[in-house]
C-alpha positions in Angstrom: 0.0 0.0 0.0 1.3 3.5 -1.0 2.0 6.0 1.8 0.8 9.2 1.6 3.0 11.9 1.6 3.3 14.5 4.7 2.3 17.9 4.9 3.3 20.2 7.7 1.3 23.7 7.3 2.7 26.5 9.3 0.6 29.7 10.2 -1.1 31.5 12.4 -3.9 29.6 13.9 -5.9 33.1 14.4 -6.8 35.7 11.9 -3.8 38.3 12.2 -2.8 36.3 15.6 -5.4 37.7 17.4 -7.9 34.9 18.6 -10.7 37.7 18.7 -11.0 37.5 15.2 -11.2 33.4 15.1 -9.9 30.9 13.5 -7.3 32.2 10.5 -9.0 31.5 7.0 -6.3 29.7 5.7 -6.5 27.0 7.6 -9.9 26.1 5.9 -8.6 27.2 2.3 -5.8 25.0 2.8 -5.5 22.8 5.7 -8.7 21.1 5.7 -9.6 21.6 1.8 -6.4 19.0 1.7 -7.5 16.2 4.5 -10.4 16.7 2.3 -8.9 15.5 -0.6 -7.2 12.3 0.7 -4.0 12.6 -1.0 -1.9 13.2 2.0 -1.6 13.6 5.6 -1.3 17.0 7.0 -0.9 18.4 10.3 -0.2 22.3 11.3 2.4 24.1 13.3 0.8 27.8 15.2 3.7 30.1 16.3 1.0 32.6 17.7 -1.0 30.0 20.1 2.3 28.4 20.9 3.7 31.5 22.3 0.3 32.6 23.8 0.5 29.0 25.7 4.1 28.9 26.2 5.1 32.4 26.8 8.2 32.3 24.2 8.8 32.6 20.7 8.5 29.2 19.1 11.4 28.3 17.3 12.8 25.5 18.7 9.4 23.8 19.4 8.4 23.9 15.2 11.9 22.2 14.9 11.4 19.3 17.1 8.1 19.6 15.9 9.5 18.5 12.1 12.2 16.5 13.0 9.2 14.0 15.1 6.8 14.9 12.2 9.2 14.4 9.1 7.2 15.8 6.6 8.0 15.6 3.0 7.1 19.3 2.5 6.4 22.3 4.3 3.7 24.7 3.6 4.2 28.5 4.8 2.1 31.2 5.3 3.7 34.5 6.1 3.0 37.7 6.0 5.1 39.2 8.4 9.2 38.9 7.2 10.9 36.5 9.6 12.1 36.6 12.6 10.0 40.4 12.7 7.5 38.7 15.2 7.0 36.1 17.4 3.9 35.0 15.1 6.9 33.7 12.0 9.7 31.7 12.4 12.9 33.3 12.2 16.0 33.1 9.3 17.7 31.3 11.0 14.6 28.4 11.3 14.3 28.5 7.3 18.2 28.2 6.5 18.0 24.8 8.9 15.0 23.5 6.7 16.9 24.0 3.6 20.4 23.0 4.4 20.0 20.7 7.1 16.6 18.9 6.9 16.8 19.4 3.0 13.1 19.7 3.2 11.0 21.3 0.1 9.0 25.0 1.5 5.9 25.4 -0.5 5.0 28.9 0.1 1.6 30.2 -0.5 0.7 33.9 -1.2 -3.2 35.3 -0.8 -1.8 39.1 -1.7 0.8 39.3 -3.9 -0.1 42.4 -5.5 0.6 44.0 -2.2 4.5 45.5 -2.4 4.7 44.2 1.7 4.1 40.5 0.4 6.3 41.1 -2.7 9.2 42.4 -0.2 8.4 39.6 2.0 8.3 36.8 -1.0 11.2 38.3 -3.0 13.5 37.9 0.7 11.6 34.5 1.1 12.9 33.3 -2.4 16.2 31.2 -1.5 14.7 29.2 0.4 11.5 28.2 -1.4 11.1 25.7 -3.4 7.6 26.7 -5.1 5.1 30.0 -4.8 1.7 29.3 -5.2 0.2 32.7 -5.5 -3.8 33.2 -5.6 -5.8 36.6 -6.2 -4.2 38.1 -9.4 -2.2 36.3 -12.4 -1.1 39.9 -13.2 0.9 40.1 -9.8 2.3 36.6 -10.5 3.1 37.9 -14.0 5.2 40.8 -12.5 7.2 38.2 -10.6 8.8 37.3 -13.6 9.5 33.4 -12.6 7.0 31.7 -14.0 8.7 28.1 -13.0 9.0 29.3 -9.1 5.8 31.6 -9.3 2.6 30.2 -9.6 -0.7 31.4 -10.1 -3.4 29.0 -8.7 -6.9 29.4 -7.2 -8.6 29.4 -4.0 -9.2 25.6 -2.5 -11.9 25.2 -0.5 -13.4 22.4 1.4 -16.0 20.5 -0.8 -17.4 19.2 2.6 -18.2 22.7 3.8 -18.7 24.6 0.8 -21.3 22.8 -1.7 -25.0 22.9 -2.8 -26.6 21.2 -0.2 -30.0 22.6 -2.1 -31.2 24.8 0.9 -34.1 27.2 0.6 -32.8 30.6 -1.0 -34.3 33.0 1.0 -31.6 35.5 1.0 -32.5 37.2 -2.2 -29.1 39.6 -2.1 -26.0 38.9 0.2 -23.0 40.7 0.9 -20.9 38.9 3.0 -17.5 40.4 3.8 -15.5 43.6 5.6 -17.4 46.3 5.8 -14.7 48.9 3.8 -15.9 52.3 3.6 -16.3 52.6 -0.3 -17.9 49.0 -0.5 -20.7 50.5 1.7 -21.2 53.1 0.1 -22.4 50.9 -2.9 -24.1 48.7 -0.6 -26.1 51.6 0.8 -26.6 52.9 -2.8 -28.9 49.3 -3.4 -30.2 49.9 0.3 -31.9 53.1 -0.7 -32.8 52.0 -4.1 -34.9 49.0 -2.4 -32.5 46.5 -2.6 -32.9 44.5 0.9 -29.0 43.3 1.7 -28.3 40.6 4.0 -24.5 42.6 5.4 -22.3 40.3 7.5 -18.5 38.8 8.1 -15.3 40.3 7.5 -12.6 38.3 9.4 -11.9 41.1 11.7 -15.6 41.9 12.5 -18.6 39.8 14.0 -16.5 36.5 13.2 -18.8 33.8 11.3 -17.9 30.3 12.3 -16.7 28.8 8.6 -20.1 26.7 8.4 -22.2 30.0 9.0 -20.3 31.8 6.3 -21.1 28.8 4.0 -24.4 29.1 4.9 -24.9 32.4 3.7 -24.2 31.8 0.6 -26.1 28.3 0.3 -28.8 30.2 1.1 -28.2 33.8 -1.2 -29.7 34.3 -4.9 -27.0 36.1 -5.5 -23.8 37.5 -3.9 -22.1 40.7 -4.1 -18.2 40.6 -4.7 -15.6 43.4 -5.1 -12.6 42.9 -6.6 -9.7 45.9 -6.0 -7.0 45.4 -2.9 -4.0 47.4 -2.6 -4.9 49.5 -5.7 -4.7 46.2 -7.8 -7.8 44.0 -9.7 -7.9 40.7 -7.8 -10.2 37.7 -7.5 -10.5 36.7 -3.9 -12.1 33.6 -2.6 -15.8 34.6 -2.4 -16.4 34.0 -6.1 -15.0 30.1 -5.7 -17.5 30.1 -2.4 -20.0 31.2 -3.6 -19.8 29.8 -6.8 -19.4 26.3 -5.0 -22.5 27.1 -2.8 -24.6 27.6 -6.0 -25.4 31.2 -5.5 -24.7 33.9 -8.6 -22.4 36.2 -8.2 -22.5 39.6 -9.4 -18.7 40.8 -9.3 -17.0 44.0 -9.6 -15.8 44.5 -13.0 -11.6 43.7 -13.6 -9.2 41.7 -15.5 -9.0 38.8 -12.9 -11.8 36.7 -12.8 -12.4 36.4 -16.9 -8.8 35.0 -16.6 -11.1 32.1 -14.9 -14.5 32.5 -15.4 -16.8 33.2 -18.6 -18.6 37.0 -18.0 -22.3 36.3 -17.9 -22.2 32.6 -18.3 -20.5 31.9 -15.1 -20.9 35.5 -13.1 -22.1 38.4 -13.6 -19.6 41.5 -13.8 -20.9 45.2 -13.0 -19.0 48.4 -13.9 -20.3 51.1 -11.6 -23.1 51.6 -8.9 -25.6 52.0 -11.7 -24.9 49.3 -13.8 -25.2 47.0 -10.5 -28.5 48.3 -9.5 -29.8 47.8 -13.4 -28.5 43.8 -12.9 -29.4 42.9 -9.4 -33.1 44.3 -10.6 -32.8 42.1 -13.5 -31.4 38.9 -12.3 -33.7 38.8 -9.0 -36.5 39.2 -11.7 -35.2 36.6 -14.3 -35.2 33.4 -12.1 -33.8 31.1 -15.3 -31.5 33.0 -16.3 -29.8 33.5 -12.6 -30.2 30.0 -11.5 -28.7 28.9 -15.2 -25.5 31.2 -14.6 -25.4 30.2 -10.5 -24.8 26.3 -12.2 -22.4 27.0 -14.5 -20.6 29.0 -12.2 -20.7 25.9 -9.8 -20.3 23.4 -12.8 -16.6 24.9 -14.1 -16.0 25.9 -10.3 -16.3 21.7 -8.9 -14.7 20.7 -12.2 -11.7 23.1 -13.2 -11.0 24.6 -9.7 -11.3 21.9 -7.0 -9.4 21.7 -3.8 -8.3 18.3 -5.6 -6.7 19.3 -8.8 -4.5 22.6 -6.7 -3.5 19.6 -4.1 -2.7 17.4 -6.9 -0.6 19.9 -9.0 1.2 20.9 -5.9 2.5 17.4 -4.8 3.4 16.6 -7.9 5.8 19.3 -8.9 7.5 19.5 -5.5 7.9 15.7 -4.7 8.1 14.3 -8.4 9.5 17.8 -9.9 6.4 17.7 -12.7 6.7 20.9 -14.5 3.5 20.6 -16.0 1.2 23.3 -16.3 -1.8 23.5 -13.0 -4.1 23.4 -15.7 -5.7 21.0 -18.0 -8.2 21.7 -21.3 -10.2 24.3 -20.7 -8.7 25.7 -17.6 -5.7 26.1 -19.9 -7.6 27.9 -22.6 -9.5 30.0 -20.5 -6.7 31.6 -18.7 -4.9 32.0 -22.2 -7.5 33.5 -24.1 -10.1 34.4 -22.0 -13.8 34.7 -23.2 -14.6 38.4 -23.3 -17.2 38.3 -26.3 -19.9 38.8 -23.9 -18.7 42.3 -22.4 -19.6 45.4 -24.7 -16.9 46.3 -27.2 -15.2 49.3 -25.3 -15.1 46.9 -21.6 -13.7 44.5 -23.4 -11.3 46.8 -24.9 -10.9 48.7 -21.6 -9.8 45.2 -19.7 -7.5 44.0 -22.3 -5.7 47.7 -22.1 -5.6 47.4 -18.6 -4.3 43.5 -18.6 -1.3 44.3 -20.3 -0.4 47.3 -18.4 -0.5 45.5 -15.4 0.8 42.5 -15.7 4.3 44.1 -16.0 6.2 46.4 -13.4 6.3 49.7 -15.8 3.1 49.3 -16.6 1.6 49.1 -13.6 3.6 52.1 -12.2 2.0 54.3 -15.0 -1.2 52.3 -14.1 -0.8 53.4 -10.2 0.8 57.0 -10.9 -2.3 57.4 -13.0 -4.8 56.6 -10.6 -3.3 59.1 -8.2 -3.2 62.2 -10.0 -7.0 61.6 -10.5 -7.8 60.5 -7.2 -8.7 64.0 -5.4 -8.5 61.5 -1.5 -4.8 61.2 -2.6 -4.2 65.1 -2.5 -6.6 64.9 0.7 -4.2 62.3 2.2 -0.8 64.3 1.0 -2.3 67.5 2.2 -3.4 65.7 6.1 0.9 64.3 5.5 2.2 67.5 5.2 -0.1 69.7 8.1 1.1 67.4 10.2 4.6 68.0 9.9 3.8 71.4 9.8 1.6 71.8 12.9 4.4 70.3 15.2 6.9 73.3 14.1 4.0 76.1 14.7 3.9 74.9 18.1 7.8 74.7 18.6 8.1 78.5 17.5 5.3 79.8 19.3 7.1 78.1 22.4 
């Protein structure tokens, strides 16, 4: 009988080490979504609860904690550079995995378009063997490494997040952080008699992963932004809720139609006005929703299962497979994604703004760009600069 190999994940066991906030979401994006699967054991190291127990940073625990384990791979999830907290282990801990356990580091990237994450991935580097990167393809384009940087999806558990064929009686959802200029487009539905069902956000009223399921097992549709750090991005909600058989109606950007068909899989909306238009139409057009809700849960179960990312990953780190993640369609649809849907200027619009950020110069223009006609950044530079000023009024009237 084969063994199966051994996965050690390590992380924080709470969202941003703070157990206020709950249990970190990685752990069911990646830790479960891979017992899940059956191809390999796992188990997970916590440097944040073993210092909260223990009182010390836990460096010297995770290593006797590998050497007992002796896992074939190591999965990391950082975003804090080592040794810069008692929540990550330290440089010192990843040169002894490399040179003296000799043991592969799988590390795995939810925000790569952020430059904190790039800093942290870039220093990182030597001592991986592999980056999985989720959220953008254009930030993974910008690594320039296509064998050590990978673009993949989000896993998630098929046990918790499925179409157990509940009663939809959520006819709108949003369920996520309530950011200030996502709720001011929620509000704009609110007041245009749109009834939202508002809650989660993994530093806010903490939903237990099951409720958060639920919410979307039980949602029409779902609402889904898609800008972080100034960047287009897919997160996980689309693969959630796509998995949970709700629609999703999705910000407009050049992410998700690297994935997903527009309007045959999700619905994309390009301003407040266009979204009120669409989740008017769509709560209206029963057949139509439900037809778009199944193909979006049809390619998502097929193409973008906790399976095939687990798969991919053990295979090119313990048998060095350099093939591509993706098979058949997945393959085409990232390549040459489907677009003819979108008017002709949107489509024209996201294939300008593809190529200009999927590449370091371009996405500076792209960022400089936004900025000179973004009237909050003066407001921001202008707050900046009183504030070094008002110190010195006070010095000299002294």
């Amino acid at each position: 009988m084969q063994t199966l190999p051994k996965i050690l994940f390590v992380g924080d066991k709470w969202c941003a080490g703070n157990q206020k906030f709950g249990i970190a979401e990685w752990e069911n994006n990646l830790y479960t979504s891979l017992l899940e699967t059956g191809l390999a054991q796992a188990d997970t190291f916590h440097f944040d609860e073993y210092f909260i127990n223990n009182q010390k940073v836990a460096d010297e625990a995770f290593v006797e904690k590998i050497k007992e384990y002796q896992p074939d791979f190591i999965c990391s999830i950082l975003y804090k550079m080592p040794g810069s907290d008692i929540n990550v282990p330290t440089w010192e801990t990843f040169s002894k995995i490399k040179n003296d356990f000799k043991i592969p580091i799988v590390a795995i990237w939810g925000d790569l378009e952020n430059a904190k994450q790039v800093k942290i991935s870039k220093a990182l580097d030597p001592y991986i063997t592999l980056h999985l990167a989720t959220a953008a393809l254009s930030a993974v384009k910008k690594m320039g490494n296509p064998e050590k940087y990978v673009y993949m999806w989000v896993p998630k558990n098929p046990k918790i997040f499925n179409d157990p064929f509940k009663k939809r009686d959520i006819p709108f959802s949003y369920v996520g952080t309530p950011k200030l200029g996502r709720l001011k487009i929620v509000n704009h539905l609110n007041v245009n008699g749109i009834s939202i069902e508002h809650e989660g956000g993994e530093r806010e009223r903490h939903l237990t992963t099951e409720e958060y399921a639920d919410k979307f097992q039980r949602s029409k549709i779902t609402l889904s932004f898609a800008r972080a750090s100034d960047s287009h991005v897919i997160n996980a909600r689309p693969f959630e809720a796509m998995l949970c058989g709700a629609m999703v109606l999705e910000e407009a950007s050049i992410e998700a139609p690297r994935l997903y068909t527009p309007f045959v899989d999700y619905v994309p909306f390009f301003n407040k006005k266009d979204l009120l238009k669409k989740t008017n139409y769509y709560l209206e057009n029963d057949v139509e929703r439900e037809k778009i809700a199944q193909n979006g849960f049809k390619k998502t179960s097929e193409l973008y299962s906790a399976h095939k990312f687990w798969q991919f990953t053990i295979d090119r780190v313990l048998k060095n497979d350099l093939s591509s993640p993706y098979t058949g369609e997945a393959l085409r649809t990232i390549t040459a994604p489907d677009l003819s849907r979108l008017p002709k200027i949107r489509t024209l619009q996201l294939k300008f703004l593809w190529r200009l950020c999927s590449n370091k110069i371009g996405f500076m223009i792209y960022l400089g760009t936004k900025k000179i006609f973004n009237w909050k950044y003066y407001r921001s530079l202008a707050y900046k600069i009183l504030l070094k000023i008002i110190p010195n009024i006070k010095k000299f009237k002294q």
